[in-house]
C-alpha positions as a Markdown table, in Angstrom:
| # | Residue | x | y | z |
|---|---|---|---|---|
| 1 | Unk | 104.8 | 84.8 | 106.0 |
| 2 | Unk | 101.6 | 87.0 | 106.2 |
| 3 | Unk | 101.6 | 89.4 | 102.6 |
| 4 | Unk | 100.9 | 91.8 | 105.5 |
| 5 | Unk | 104.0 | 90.8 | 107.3 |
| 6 | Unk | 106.2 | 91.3 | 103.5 |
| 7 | Unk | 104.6 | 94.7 | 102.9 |
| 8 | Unk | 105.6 | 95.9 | 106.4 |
| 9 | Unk | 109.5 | 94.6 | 105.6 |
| 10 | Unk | 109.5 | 95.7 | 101.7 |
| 11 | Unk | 108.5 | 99.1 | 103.3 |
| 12 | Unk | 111.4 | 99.1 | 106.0 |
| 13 | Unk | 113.9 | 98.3 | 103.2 |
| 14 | Unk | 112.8 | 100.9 | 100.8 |
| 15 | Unk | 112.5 | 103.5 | 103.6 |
| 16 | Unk | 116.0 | 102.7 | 104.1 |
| 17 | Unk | 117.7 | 102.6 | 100.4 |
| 18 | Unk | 115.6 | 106.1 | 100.6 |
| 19 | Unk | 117.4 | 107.2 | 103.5 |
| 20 | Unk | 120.6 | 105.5 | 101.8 |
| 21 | Unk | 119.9 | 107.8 | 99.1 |
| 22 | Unk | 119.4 | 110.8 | 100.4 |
| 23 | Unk | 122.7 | 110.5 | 102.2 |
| 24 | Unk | 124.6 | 110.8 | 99.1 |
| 25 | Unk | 122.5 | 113.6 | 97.8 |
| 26 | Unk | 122.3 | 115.9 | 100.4 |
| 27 | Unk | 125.8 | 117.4 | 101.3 |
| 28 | Unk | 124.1 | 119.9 | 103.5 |
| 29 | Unk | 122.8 | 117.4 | 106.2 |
| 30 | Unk | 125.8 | 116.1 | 108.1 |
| 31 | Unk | 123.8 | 114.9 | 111.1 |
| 32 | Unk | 121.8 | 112.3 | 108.5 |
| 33 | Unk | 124.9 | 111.4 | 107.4 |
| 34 | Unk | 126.6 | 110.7 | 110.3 |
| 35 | Unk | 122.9 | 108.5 | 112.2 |
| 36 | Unk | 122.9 | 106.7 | 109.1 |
| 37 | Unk | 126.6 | 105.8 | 109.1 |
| 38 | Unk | 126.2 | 104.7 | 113.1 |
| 39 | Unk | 123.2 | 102.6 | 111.8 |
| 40 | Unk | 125.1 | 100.6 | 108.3 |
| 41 | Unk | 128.3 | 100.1 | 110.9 |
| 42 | Unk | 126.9 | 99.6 | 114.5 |
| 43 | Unk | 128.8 | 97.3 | 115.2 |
| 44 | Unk | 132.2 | 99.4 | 114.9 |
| 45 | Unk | 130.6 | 102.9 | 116.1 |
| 46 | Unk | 129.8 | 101.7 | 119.6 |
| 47 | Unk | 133.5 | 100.7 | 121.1 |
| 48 | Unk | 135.1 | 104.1 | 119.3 |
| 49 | Unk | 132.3 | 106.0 | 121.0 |
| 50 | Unk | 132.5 | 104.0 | 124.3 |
| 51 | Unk | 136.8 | 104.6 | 124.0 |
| 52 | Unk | 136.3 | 108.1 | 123.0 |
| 53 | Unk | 133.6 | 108.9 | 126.4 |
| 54 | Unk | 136.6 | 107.4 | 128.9 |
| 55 | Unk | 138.6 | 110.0 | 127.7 |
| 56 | Unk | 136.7 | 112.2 | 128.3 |
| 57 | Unk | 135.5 | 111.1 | 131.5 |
| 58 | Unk | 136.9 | 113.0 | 134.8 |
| 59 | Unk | 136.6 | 112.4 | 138.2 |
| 60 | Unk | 137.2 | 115.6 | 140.4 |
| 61 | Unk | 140.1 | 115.9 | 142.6 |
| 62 | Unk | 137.7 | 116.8 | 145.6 |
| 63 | Unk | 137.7 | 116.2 | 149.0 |
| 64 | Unk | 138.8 | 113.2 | 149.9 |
| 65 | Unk | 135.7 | 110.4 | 151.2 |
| 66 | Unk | 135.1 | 111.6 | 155.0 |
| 67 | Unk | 134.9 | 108.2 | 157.6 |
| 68 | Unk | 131.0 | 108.3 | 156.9 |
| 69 | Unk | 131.4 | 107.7 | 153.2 |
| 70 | Unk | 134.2 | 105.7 | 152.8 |
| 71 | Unk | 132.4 | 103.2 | 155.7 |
| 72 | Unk | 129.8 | 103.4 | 153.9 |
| 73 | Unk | 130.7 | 102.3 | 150.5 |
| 74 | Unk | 133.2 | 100.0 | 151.8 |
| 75 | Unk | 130.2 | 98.2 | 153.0 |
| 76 | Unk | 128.7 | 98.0 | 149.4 |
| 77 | Unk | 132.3 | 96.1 | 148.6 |
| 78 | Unk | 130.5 | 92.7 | 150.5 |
| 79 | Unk | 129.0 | 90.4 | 148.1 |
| 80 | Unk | 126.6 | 88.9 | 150.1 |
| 81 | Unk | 125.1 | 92.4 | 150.2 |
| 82 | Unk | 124.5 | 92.6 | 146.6 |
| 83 | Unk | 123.3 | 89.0 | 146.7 |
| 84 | Unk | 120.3 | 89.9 | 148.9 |
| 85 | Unk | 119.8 | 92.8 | 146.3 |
| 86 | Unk | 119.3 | 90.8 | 142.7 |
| 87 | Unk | 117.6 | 87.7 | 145.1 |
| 88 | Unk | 115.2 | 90.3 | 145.5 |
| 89 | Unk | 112.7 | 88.6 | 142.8 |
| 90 | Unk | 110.2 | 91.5 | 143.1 |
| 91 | Unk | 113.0 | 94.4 | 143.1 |
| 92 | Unk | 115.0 | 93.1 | 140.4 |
| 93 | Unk | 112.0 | 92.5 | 138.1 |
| 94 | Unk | 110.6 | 95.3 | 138.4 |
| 95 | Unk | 113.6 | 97.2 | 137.0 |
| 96 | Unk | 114.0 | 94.9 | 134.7 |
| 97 | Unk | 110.4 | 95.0 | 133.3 |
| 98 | Unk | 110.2 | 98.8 | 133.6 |
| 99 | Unk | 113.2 | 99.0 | 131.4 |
| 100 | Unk | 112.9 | 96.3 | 128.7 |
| 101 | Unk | 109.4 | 97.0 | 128.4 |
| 102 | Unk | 110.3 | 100.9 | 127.8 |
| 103 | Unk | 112.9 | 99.6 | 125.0 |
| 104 | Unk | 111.3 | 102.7 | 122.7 |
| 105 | Unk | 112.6 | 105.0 | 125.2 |
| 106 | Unk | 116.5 | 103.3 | 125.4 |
| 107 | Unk | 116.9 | 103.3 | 121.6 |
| 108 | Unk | 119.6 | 106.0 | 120.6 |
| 109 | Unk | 119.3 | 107.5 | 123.9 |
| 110 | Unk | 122.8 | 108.0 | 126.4 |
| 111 | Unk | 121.9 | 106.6 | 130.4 |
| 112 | Unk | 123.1 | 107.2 | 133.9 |
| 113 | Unk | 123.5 | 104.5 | 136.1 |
| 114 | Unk | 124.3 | 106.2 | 139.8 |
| 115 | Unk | 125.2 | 103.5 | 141.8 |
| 116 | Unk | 125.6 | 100.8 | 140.1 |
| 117 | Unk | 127.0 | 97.8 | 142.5 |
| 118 | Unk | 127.2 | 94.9 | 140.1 |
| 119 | Unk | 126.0 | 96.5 | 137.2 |
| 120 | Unk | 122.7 | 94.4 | 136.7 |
| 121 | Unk | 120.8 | 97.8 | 136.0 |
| 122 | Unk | 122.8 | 99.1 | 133.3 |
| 123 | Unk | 122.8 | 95.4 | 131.7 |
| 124 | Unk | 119.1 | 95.7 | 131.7 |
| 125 | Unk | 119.2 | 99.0 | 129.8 |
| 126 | Unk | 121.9 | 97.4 | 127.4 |
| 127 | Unk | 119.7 | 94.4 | 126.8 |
| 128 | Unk | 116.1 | 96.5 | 126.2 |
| 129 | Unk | 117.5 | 97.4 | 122.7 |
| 130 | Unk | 117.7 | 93.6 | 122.0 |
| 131 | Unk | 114.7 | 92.2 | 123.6 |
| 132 | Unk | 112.2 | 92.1 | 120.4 |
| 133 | Unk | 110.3 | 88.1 | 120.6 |
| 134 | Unk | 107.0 | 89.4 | 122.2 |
| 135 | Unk | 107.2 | 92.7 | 121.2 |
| 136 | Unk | 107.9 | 92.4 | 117.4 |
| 137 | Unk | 104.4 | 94.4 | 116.6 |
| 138 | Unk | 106.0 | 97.4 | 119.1 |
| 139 | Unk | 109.0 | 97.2 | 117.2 |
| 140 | Unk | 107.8 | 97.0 | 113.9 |
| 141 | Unk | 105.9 | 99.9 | 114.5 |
| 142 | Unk | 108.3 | 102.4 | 116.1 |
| 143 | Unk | 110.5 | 101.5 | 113.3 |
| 144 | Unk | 107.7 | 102.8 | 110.7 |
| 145 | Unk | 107.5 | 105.9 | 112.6 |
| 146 | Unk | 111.6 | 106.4 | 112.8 |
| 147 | Unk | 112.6 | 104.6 | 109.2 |
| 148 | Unk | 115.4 | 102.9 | 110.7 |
| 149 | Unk | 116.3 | 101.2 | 113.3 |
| 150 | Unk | 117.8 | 103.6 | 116.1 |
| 151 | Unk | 120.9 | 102.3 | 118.4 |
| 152 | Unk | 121.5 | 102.4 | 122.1 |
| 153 | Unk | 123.7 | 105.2 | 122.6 |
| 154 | Unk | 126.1 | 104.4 | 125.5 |
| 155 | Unk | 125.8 | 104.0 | 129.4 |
| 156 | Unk | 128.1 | 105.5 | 132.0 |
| 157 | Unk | 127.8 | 103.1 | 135.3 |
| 158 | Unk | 128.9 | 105.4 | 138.4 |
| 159 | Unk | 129.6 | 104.0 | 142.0 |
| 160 | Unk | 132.4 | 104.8 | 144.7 |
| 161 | Unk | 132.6 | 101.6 | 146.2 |
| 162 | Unk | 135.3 | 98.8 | 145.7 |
| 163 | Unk | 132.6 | 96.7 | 143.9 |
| 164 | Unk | 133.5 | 98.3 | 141.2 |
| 165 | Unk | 136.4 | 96.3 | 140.2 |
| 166 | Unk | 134.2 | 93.3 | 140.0 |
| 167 | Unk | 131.5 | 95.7 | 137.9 |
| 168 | Unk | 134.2 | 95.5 | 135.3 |
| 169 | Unk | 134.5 | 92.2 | 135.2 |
| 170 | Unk | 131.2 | 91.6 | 134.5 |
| 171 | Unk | 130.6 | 93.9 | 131.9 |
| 172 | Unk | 132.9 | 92.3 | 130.3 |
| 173 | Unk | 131.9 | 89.3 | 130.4 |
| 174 | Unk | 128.8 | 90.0 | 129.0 |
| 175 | Unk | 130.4 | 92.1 | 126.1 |
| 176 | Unk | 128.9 | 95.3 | 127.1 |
| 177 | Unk | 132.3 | 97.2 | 127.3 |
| 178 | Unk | 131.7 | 98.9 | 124.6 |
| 179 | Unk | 128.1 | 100.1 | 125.7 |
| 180 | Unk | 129.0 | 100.8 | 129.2 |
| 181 | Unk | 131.8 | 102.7 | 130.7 |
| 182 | Unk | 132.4 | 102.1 | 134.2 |
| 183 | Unk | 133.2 | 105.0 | 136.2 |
| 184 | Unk | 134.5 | 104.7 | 140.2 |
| 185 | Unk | 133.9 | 107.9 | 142.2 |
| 186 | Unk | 131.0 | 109.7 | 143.9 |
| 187 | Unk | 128.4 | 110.9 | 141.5 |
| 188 | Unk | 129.3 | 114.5 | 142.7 |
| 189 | Unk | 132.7 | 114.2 | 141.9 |
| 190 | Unk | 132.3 | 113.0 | 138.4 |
| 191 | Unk | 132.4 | 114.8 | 135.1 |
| 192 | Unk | 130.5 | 112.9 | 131.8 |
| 193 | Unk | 131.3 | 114.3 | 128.6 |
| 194 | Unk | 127.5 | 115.0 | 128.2 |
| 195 | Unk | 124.2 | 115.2 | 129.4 |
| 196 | Unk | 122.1 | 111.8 | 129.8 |
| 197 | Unk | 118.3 | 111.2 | 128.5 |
| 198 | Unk | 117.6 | 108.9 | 131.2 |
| 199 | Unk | 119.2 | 108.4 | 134.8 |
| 200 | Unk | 118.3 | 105.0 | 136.6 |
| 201 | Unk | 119.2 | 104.4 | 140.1 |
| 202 | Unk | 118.2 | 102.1 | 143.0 |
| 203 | Unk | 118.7 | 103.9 | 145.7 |
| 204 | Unk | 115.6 | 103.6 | 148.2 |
| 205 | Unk | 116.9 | 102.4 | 151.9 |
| 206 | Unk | 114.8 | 101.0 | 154.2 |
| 207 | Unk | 111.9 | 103.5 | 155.1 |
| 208 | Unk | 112.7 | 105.0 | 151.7 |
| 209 | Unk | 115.4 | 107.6 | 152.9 |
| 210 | Unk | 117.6 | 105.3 | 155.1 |
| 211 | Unk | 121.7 | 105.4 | 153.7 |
| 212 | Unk | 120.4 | 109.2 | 152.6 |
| 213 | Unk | 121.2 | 108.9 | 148.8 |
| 214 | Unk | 118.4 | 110.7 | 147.2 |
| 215 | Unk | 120.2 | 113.4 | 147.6 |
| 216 | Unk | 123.1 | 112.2 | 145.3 |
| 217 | Unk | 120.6 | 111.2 | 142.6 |
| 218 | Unk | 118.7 | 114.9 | 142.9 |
| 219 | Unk | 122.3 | 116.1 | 142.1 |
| 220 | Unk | 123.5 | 114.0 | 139.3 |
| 221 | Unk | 119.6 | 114.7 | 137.9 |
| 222 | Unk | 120.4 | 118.5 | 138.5 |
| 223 | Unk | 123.6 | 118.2 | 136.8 |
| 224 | Unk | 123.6 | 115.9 | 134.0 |
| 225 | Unk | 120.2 | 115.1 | 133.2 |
| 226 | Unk | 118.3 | 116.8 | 129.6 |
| 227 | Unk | 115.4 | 119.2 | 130.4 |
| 228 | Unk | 113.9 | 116.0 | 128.1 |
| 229 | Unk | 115.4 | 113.3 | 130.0 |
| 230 | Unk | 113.3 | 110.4 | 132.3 |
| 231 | Unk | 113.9 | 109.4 | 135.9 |
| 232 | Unk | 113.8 | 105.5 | 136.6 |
| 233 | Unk | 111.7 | 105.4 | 138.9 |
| 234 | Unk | 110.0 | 108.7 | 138.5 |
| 235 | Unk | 108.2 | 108.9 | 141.6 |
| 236 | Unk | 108.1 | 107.9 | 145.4 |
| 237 | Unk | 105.9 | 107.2 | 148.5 |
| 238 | Unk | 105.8 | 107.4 | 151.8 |
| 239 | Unk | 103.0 | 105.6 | 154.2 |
| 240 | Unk | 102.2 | 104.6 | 158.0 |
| 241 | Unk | 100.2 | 102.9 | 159.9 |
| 242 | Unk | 99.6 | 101.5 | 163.4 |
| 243 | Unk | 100.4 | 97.6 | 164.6 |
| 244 | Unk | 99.6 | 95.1 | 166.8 |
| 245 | Unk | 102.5 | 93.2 | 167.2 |
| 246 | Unk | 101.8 | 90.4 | 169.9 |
| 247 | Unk | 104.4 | 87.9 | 169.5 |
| 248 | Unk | 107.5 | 90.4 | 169.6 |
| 249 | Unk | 106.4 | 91.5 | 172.7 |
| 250 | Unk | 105.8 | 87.8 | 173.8 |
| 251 | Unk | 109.4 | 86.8 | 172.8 |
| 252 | Unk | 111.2 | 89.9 | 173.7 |
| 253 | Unk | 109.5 | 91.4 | 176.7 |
| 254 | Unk | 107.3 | 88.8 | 178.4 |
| 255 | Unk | 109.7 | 86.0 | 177.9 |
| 256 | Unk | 111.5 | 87.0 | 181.2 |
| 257 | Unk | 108.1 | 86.8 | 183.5 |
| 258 | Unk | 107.9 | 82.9 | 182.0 |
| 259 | Unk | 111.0 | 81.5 | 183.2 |
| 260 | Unk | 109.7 | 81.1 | 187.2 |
| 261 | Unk | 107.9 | 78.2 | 186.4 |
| 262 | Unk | 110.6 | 76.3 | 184.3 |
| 263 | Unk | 113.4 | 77.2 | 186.4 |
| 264 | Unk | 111.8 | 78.1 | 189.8 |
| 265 | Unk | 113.9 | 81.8 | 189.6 |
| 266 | Unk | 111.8 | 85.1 | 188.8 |
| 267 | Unk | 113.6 | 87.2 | 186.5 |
| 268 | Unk | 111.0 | 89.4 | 185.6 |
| 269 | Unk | 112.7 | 92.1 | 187.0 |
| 270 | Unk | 114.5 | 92.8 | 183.6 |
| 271 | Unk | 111.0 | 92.7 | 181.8 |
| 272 | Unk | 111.4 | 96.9 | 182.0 |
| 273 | Unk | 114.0 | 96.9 | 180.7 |
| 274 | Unk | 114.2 | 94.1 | 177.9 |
| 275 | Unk | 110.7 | 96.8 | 177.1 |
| 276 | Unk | 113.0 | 99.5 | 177.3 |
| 277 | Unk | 115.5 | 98.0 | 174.8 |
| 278 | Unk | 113.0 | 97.0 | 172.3 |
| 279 | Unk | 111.0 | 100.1 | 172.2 |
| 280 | Unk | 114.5 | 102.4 | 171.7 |
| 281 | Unk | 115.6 | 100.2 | 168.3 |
| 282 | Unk | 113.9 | 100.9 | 164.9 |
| 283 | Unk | 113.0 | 97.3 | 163.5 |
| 284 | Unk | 113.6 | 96.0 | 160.0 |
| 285 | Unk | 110.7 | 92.8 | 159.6 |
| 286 | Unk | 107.9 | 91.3 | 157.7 |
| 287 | Unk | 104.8 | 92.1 | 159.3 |
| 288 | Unk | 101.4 | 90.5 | 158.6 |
| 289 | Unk | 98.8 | 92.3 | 156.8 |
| 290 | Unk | 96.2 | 91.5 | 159.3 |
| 291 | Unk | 98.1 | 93.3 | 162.2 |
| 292 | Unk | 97.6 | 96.8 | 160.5 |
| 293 | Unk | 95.1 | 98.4 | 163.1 |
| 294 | Unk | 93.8 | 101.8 | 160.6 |
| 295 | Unk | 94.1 | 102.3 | 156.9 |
| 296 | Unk | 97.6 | 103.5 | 155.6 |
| 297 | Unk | 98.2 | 107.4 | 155.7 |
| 298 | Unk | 100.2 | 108.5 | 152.8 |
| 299 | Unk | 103.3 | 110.7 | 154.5 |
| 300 | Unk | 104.9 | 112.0 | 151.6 |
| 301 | Unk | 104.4 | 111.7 | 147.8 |
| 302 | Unk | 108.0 | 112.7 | 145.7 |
| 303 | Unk | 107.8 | 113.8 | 142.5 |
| 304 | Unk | 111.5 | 112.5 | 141.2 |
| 305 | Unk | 111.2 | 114.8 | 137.9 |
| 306 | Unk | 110.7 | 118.0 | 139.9 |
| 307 | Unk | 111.5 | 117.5 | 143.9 |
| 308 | Unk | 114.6 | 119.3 | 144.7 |
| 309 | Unk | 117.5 | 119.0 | 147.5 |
| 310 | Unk | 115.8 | 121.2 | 149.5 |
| 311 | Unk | 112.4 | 119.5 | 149.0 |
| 312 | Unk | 113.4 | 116.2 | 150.8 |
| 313 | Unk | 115.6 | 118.2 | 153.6 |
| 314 | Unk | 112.6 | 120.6 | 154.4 |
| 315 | Unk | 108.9 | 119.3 | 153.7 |
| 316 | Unk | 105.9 | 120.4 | 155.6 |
| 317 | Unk | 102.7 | 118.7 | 154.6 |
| 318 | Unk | 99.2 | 118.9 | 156.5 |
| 319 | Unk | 96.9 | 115.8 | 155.5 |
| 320 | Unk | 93.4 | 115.8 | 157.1 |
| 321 | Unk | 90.7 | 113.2 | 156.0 |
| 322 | Unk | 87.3 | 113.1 | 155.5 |
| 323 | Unk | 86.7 | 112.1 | 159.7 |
| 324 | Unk | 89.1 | 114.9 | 160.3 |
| 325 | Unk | 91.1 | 112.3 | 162.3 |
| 326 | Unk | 94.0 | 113.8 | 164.2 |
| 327 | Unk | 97.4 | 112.0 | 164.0 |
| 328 | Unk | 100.0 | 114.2 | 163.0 |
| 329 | Unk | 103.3 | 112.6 | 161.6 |
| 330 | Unk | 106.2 | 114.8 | 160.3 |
| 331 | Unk | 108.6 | 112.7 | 158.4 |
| 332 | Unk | 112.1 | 114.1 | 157.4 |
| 333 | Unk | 115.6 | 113.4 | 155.5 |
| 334 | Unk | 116.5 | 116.5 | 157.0 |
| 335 | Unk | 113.1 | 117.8 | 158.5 |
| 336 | Unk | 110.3 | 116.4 | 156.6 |
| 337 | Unk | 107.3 | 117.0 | 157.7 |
| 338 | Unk | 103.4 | 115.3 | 157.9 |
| 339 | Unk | 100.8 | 115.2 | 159.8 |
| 340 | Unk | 99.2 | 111.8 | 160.0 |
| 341 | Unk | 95.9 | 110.4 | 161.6 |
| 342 | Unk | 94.4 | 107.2 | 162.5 |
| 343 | Unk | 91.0 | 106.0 | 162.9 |
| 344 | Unk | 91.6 | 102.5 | 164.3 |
| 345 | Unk | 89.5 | 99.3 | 163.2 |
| 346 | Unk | 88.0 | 97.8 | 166.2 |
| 347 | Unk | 89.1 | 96.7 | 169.7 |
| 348 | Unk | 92.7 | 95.8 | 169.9 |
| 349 | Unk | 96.2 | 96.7 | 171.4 |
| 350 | Unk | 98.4 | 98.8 | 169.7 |
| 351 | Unk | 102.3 | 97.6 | 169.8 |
| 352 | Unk | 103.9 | 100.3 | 167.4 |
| 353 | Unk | 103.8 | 101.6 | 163.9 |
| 354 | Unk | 104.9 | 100.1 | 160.6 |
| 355 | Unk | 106.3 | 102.6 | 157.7 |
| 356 | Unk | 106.7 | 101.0 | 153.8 |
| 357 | Unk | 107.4 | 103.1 | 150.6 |
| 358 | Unk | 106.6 | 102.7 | 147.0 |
| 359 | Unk | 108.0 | 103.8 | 143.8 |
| 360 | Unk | 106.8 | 104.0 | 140.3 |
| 361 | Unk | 108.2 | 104.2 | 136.7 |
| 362 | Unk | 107.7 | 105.5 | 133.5 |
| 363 | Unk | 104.9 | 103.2 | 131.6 |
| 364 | Unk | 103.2 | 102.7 | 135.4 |
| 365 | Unk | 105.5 | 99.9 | 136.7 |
| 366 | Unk | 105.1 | 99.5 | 140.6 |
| 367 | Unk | 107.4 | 98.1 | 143.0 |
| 368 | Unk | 105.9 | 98.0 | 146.6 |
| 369 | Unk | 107.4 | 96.9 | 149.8 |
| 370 | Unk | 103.6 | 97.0 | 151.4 |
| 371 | Unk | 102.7 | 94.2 | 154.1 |
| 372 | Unk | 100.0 | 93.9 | 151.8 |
| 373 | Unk | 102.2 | 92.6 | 148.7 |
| 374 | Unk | 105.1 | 90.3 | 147.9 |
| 375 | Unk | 107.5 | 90.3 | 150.5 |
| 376 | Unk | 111.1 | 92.6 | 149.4 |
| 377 | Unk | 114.3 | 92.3 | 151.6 |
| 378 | Unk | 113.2 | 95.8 | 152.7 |
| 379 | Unk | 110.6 | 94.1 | 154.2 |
| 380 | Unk | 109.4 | 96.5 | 156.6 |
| 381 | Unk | 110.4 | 99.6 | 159.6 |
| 382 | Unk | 108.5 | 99.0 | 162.2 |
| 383 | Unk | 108.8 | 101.4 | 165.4 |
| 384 | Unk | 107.8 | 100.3 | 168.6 |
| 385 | Unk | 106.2 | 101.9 | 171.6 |
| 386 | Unk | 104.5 | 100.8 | 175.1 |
| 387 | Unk | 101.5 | 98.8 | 174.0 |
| 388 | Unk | 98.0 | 100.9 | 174.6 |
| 389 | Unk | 94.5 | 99.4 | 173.6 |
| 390 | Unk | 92.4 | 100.9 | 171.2 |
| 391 | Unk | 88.6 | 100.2 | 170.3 |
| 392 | Unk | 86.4 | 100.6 | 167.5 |
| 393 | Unk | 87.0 | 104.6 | 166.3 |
| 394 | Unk | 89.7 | 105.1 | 168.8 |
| 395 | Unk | 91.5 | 108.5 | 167.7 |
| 396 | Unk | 95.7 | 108.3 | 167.5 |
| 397 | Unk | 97.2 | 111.8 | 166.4 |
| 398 | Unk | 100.7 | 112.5 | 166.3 |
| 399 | Unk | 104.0 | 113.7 | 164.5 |
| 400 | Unk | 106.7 | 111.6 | 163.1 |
| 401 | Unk | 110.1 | 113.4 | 161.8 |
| 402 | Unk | 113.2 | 112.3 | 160.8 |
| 403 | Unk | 116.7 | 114.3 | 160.9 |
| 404 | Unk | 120.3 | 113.1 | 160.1 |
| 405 | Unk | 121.8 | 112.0 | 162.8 |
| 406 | Unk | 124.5 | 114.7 | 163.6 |
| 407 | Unk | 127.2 | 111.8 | 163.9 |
| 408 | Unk | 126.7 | 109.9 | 160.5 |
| 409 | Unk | 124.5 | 111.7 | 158.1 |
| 410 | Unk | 123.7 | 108.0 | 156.6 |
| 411 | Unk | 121.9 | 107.6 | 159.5 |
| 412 | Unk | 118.3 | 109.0 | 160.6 |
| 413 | Unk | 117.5 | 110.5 | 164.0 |
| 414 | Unk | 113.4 | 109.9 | 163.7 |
| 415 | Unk | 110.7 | 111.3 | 166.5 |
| 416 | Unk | 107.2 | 110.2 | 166.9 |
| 417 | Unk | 104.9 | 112.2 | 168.9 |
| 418 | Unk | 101.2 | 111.0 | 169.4 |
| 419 | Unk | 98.2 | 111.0 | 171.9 |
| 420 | Unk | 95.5 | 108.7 | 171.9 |
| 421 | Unk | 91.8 | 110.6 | 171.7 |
| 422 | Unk | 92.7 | 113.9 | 174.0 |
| 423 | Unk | 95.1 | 111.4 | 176.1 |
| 424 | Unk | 98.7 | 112.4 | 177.4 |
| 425 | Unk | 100.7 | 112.9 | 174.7 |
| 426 | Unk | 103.9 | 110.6 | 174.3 |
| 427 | Unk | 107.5 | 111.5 | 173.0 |
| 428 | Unk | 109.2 | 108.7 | 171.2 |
| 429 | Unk | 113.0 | 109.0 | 169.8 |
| 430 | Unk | 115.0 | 106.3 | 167.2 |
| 431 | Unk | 118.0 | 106.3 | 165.9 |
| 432 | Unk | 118.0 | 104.4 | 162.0 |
């Protein structure tokens, strides 16, 4: 052992026989008392606090789930769902590297999981107090600054979906039940005991707000989180861009003028409407980097700290470039709004345009779903339209919004409007 190495430990131990001390000493410091206790029995204080917070747990006797809802996280109850989730290697690292490597910001600290499917999340958070190996300078260090060493606090893992039961089992299997009290029930119908210092959630959808459960975050951060507290992730992005997209249009649409030859019968006359079909659907795929036509255009940027309800049901936003390109894209959970425009590469044909988000977390972890990085299983949204060419400095300006559909609010009624140069301008309408 390095003499440096002994100092640093002969310090800790002295600094804590001080504390020790000072306990017994000082009848007018209950607080000390009671930190100090937690620390010298940590392992007893966790399950009585863990017992003591489902008492105190309530959910409210609301309004039962309406059809949307209870469709909805009945669909969360499938397995195979949550499978796809954690085989997300890119996803699930990225939480889980944001949070251990934040493990400062867990110690002696009380977490929200909303929606917590499996309960991989709140493990992660669980864990980050225990992951020291290749972090032992960090540690050592924060320990200097605090004396002693600080607990994890305890973790309330909320989600309305029948997966829950199977949460439990889990937890318990990895012998978190006394860190992690498992809650079922909407986040909005819940009531903690107390307010959280950090609320992690994953609940981006395809195109970021597909499923519509921002909202349900924004509330429980409203509602639970300390004016202190951190949001994992913290912030959220939006971007666009134009596509050529060849071979869908190949396989889908130009398919049915090929057969002739091979069986000596046209059936082309369905190629309108195999078009038809295809342009009308919002696509989830991976699309190629090289079939991006103009640089991205960034259609919203959410601050997850600050943005409000009404932020992500209402947002205008003008963006104009240096080339004062005009494409105008207004992008909406419930009316949000961008103008985007495009200044395309070179000669080409345009097939559609591709959407992919990004969020970030405290200590500037990134996950992406960009064509231009690791492929997710949100892959991509693409939207298609009826192919146009473009050249070198061809002009596209439009507006893209997005409304709940009136039907299922899960869902996204989404509008593109756009003109090529001074062209006719074009009405597109999706339902997600």
């Amino acid at each position: 052992m390095l003499v440096q190495d002994y100092a640093l430990i002969v310090f800790m131990m002295s600094s804590k026989r001080r504390a020790d001390e000072d306990v017994s000493s000082t009848s007018d410091s209950p607080s000390l008392k009671k930190h100090l206790s937690n620390i010298d029995n940590h392992d007893a204080q966790p399950s009585s606090s863990a017992s003591s917070a489902r008492h105190d747990v309530v959910i409210a006797a609301k309004t039962p789930l309406s059809a949307v809802d209870e469709k909805y996280f009945r669909a969360y109850s499938d397995l195979l769902i949550h499978q796809d989730m954690i085989s997300d290697n890119i996803r699930t690292n990225t939480y889980k590297c944001s949070i251990i490597q934040n493990f400062t910001s867990f110690y002696n600290k009380t977490v929200l999981d909303v929606g917590c499917g499996t309960g991989i999340l709140s493990l992660f958070c669980v864990n980050a107090g225990a992951k020291k190996g290749r972090y032992i300078f960090e540690i050592m260090k924060f320990f200097i600054i605090n004396i002693v060493k600080l607990n994890f606090n305890l973790l309330y893992a909320v989600d309305a979906s029948p997966i829950i039961h199977q949460t439990r089992k889990i937890i318990q299997s990895n012998n978190a039940e006394n860190k992690i009290v498992v809650i079922e029930g909407k986040i909005e119908d819940v009531e903690l005991p107390e307010k959280v210092d950090i609320i992690v959630s994953e609940w981006m959808g395809y195109m970021l707000f597909y499923e519509s459960m921002l909202p349900s975050v924004l509330h429980a951060r409203d509602k639970w989180l300390k004016e202190s507290g951190a949001m994992f992730p913290n912030s959220a992005k939006l971007f666009m861009a134009p596509i050529s997209d060849f071979e869908t249009f190949d396989d889908r649409v130009h398919f049915w003028s090929s057969l002739k030859d091979m069986y000596n019968v046209d059936l082309s006359a369905v190629k309108d409407f195999a078009k038809q079909k295809l342009i009308e659907m919002v696509h989830i795929k991976t699309v190629n980097d090289e079939d991006i036509q103009a640089h991205k255009v960034l259609i919203t940027e959410l601050d997850l700290m600050n943005t409000t309800v009404a932020d992500v049901t209402e947002v205008k936003v003008r963006l104009k470039n240096k080339n004062c390109l005009n494409i105008f894209l207004t992008i909406s959970i419930s009316s949000l709004q961008t103008p985007f425009e495009f200044h395309c590469f070179g000669h080409n044909t345009i097939h559609g345009f591709v959407l992919w988000f990004s969020v970030a977390f405290p200590g500037n972890f990134i996950l992406s779903t960009s064509p231009y990085d690791s492929e997710t299983h949100w892959q991509q949204t693409i939207l298609y339209v009826n192919p146009f060419p473009v050249k070198q400095d061809t002009i596209i300006s439009g507006l893209f919004s997005i409304q709940p559909n009136n039907k299922n609010p899960r869902f996204q009624n989404i509008t593109v409007h756009f003109q090529v140069d001074n062209g006719e301008k074009c009405i597109y309408e999706y339902v997600m």
